[in-house]
N, C-alpha and C positions, 0 to 999 in steps of 0.2 A: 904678707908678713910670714916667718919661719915661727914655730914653735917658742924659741926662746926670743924671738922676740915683740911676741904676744906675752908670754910671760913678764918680758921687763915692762913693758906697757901696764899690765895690771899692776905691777907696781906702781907704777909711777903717778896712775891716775886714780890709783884707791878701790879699785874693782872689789866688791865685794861678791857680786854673784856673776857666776857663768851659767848665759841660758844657750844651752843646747838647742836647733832647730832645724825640723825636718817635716817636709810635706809628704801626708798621701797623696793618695789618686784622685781626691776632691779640689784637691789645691791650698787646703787647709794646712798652717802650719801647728805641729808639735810642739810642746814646750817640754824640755829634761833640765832642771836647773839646778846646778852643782854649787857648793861652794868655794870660793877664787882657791882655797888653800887647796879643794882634790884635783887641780887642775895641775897636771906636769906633763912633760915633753911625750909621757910615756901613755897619756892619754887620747893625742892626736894619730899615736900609732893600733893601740885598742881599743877605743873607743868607750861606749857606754853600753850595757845591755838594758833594753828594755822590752815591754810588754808588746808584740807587734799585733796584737786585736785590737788594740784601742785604735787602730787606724781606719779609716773608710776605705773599703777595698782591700782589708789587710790577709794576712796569712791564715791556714786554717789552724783551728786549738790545736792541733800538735805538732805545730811548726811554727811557733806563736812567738822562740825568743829572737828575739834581733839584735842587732848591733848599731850605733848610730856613732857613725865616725867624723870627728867634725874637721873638715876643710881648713885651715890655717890662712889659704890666701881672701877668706869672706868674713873673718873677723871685724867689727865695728864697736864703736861703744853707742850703745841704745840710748839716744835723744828723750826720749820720753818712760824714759824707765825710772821706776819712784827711788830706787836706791843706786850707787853706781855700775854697771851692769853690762859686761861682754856679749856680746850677742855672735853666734860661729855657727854657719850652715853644715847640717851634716849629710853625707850620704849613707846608706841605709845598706848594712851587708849582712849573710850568713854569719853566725858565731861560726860553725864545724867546718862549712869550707872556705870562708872569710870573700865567697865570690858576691857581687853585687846583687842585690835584692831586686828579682825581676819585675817586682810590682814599684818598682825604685821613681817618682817621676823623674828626678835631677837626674837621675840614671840614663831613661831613655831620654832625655834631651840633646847629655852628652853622645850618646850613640847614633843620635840623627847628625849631627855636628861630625862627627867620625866618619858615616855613611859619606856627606857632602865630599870630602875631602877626600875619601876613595875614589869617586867617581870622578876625580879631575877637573870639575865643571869649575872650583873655586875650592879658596884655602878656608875662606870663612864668611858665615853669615851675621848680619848685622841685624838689629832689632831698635825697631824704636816707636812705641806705643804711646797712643795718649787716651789714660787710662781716666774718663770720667765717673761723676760719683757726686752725690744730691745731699745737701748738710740741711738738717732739721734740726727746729728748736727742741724739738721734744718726739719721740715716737713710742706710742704703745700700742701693742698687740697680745691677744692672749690668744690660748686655742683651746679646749678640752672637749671631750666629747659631746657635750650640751650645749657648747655655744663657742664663736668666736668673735673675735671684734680687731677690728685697726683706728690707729689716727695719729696723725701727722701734720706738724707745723712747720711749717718753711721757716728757713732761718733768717731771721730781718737783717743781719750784716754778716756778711761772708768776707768781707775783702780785708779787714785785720785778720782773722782768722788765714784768711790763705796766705797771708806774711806769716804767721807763726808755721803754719805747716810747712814754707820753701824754706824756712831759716832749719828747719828739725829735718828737713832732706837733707840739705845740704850740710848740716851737720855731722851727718850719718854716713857720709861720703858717696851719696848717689847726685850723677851728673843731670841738673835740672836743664833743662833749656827756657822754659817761660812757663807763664801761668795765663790760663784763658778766665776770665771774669766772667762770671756770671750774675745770670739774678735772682728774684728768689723760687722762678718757677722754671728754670734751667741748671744743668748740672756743670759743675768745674772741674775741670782740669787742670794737670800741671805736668807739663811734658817733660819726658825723659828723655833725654841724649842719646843716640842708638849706642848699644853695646853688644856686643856677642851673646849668640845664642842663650845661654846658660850663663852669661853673668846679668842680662837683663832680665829673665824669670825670676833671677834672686831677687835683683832691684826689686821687682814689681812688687813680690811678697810685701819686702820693705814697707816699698811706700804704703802699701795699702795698709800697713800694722801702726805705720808712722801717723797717715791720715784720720785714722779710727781715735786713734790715741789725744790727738793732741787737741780734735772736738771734744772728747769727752774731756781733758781738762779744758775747756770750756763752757758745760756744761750742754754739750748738744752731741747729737747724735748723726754720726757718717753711713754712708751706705754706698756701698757699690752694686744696690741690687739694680738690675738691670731697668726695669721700669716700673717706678716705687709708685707713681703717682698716675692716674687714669688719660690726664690729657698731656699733651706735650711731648716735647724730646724724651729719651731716655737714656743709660748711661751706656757707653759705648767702649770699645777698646781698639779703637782703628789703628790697626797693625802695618807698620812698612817697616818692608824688607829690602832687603840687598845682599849681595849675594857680591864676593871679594875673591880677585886673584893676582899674587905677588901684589899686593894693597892697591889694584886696581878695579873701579866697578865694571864688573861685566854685564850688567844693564846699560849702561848707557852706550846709546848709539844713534846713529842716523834715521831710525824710523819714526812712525807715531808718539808726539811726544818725547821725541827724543831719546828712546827705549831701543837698544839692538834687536836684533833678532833674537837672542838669549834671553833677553829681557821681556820681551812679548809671550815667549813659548814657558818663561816661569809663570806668567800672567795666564795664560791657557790653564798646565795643571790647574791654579787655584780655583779658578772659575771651572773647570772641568769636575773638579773632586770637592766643589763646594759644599752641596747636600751633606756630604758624608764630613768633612771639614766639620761643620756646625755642629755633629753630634758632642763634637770637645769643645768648641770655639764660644757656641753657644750654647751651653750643657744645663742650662735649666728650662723647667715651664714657662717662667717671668719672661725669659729673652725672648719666646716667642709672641706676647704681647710686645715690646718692642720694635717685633721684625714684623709687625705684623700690615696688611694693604692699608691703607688712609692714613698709616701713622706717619713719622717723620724719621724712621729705621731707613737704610738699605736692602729694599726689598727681592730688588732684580738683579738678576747673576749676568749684569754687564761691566764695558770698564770704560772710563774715559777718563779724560786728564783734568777736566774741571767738575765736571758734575759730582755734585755732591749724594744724590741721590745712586749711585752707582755702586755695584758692589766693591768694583774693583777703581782705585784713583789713578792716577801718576799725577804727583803733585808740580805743577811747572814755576815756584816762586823762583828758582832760582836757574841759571842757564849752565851751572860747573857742572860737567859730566860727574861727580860726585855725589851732588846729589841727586843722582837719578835714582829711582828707585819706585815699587810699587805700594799700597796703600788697600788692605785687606779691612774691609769698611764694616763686615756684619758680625766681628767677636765682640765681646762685653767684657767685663772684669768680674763677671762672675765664673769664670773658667780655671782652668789651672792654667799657669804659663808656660809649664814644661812642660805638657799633651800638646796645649795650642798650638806653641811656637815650632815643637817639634814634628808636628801635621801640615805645619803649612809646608817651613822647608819639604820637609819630604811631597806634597805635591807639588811643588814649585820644581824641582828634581825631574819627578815624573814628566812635567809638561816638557823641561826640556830635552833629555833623555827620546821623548817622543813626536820632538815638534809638532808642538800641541798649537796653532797658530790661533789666539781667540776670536778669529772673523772680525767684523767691523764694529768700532765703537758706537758709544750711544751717544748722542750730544744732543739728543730732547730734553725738555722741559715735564715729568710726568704730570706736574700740576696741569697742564693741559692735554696733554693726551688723551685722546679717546679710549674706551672702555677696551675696543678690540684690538687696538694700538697695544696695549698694556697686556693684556691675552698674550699676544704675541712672545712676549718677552721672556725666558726663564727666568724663574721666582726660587727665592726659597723656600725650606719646608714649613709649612704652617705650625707644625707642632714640634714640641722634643720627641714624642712616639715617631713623624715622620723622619726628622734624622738621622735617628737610631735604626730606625729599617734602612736609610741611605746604607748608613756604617757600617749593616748585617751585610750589604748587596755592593758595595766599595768598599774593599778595606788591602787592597792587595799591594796596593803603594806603599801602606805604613810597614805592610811586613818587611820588605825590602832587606836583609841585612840584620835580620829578629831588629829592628829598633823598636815596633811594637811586634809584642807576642800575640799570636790569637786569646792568648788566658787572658793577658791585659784587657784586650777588646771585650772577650765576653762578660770579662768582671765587670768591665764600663757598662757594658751595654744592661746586665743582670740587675748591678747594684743601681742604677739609674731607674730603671721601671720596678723595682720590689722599694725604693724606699723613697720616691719622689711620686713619677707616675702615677700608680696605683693607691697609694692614700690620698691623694687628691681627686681621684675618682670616685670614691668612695665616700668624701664628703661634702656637706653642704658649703656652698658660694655664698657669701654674706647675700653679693645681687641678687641671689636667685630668690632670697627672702622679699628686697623688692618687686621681683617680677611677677612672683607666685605665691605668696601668703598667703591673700585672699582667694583662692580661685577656688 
């Protein structure tokens, strides 16, 4: 849509608020919410000024004011918003010299999408995530320095509830493809239609505000934390990609799976620059209880076309060279989508760039594998602190083309162990009360 006619739409549909939306570096979206009347043509071109410390990873105090310019063609009307309610992505610039905000994620996504397209390999990346996430009747947690406590009840009917969630996607105008059912000690999904780089990170925000939303008018509680609950599955964000040129895939081909040689050596990068990958992919502590050996995670940095146990998939339902494509098995939804998205292409880049061939698939079974069998294999990192030393010791890919900045990385790297890391190290584990109260 153009400016005016976003404009005539708020007419039309009674808009009352415009909520302005923009992510930091956590993946966290911002709310700046205007009323429909200060909204004019001449606001898509100045934008909004606001605070940019209230952001994670933001600017320092004297460099604090921003700009947040909203996009015209991400405009929707909010499904789940209590009043009628414009919803418009913004990106994030200097007021003085009106240049993009380097600590910008939508920023660097579109810059990795720019980089691909330099490089001739293809016009365009595709994305298509299926973002799962665990609906409880109830969850309460408290924390303060003297104690903490959690608990959580599964939700006893999920499957009207995820009718009301596909109707408020599809609402919202994000392309659903199906919805996975679950039960009440596994988590649901609802898949998204691949879309270009940076217009499926917006999706994703989306959904996951759409999802949050439309439990709590239910009266229950959504969660995208990666593994909320001790046994079991956890929530995952298995990523495929594809990679497009003159609207043809350049994955498919005559090899393994039916993957070119383009398509294997994308398959290389990711698995090559995985470790490092993870520190955005899978950017909390939680994910590494997910990813973690015995669980039911992607633990090993192999690829095959059916195992599910693999880091890397190529999915074979279907036999159109179309949908060829690969399947990046160890992110979560607790990540940002435009670090994630914009780390894999760029390793996926490098692998090809390098023919990066990934040696031989896996097509074991790990549930029977022997202990040295399993030795054998590269793993992921056990912790967030391991990733982030990946990320410190690989990161040369993401430079490529400034798409990431080193400031970006160290911010990542900084604000990840001063405000996650280390206050968890520093306090007590409810278990560890079981293990050691008495001793």
């Amino acid at each position: 849509m153009t400016p005016r006619e976003i404009l005539a739409l708020c007419r039309e549909k009674e808009v009352q608020a415009v909520d302005l939306r923009l992510a930091d570096l956590s993946g966290a979206w911002h709310h700046l919410t205007i009323p429909v009347a200060r909204l004019d043509e001449d606001v898509f071109e100045d934008g909004v000024g606001f605070d940019g410390t209230a952001l994670w990873g933001g600017p320092p105090t004297n460099e604090s004011d921003l700009l947040a310019v909203p996009q015209p063609e991400t405009a929707y009307l909010d499904p789940v918003a209590a009043v009628p309610t414009l919803a418009i992505l913004c990106n994030i610039q200097d007021p003085l010299t009106r240049e993009p905000f380097s600590r910008d994620p939508r920023y660097i996504a579109q810059k990795a999408v720019n980089y691909l397209r330099s490089t001739g390999f293809a016009d365009e990346a595709q994305i298509g995530p299926k973002a799962q996430f665990f609906v409880f009747d109830e969850a309460k947690f408290t924390q303060s320095g003297s104690g903490s406590s959690c608990q959580v009840s599964a939700a006893t009917e999920v499957h009207s509830l995820q009718s009301e969630m596909l109707q408020a996607l599809n609402d919202a105008g994000l392309k659903v493809e199906g919805v996975l059912r679950s039960s009440q000690a596994t988590p649901s999904a609802i898949g998204l239609a691949h879309q270009p780089v940076v217009t499926m990170a917006d999706h994703l925000l989306a959904y996951k505000h759409i999802i949050r939303h439309v439990a709590r008018r239910r009266q229950k509680q959504a969660t995208f934390m990666p593994q909320p609950l001790a046994e079991g599955p956890g929530s995952g964000l298995h990523t495929h990609l594809s990679f497009w040129k003159k609207e043809q895939p350049i994955f498919a081909g005559h090899g393994y799976a039916g993957l070119s040689d383009t398509g294997l050596y994308a398959l290389g990068g990711v698995l090559r620059h995985a470790p490092a990958l993870l520190a955005l992919c899978s950017p909390t502590t939680n994910s590494y209880k997910r990813l973690a050996p015995g669980g039911q995670g992607p633990v090993h940095l192999v690829y095959s076309q059916r195992n599910r146990s693999a880091a890397c998939r190529i999915p074979v339902y279907s036999s159109s060279p179309k949908s060829r494509r690969i399947a990046f098995r160890c992110p979560d939804p607790s990540c940002n989508p435009y670090l994630a998205f914009a780390a894999i292409v760029l390793a996926a880049i490098d692998g090809i760039q390098t023919k990066l061939h990934p040696g031989q698939p896996y097509e074991g079974d790990r549930r029977y594998a022997s202990p040295a069998e399993l030795a054998e294999l590269p793993h992921v990192p056990a912790t967030l602190d391991e990733a982030l030393r990946a990320l410190e010791e690989d990161q040369e890919f993401l430079l490529r083309d400034d798409v990431f900045t080193p400031d970006v990385i160290q911010t990542w790297i900084d604000e990840k162990r001063r405000s996650e890391i280390q206050p968890l190290r520093l306090r007590p584990h409810p278990f560890e009360f079981c293990l050691y109260f008495d001793v």
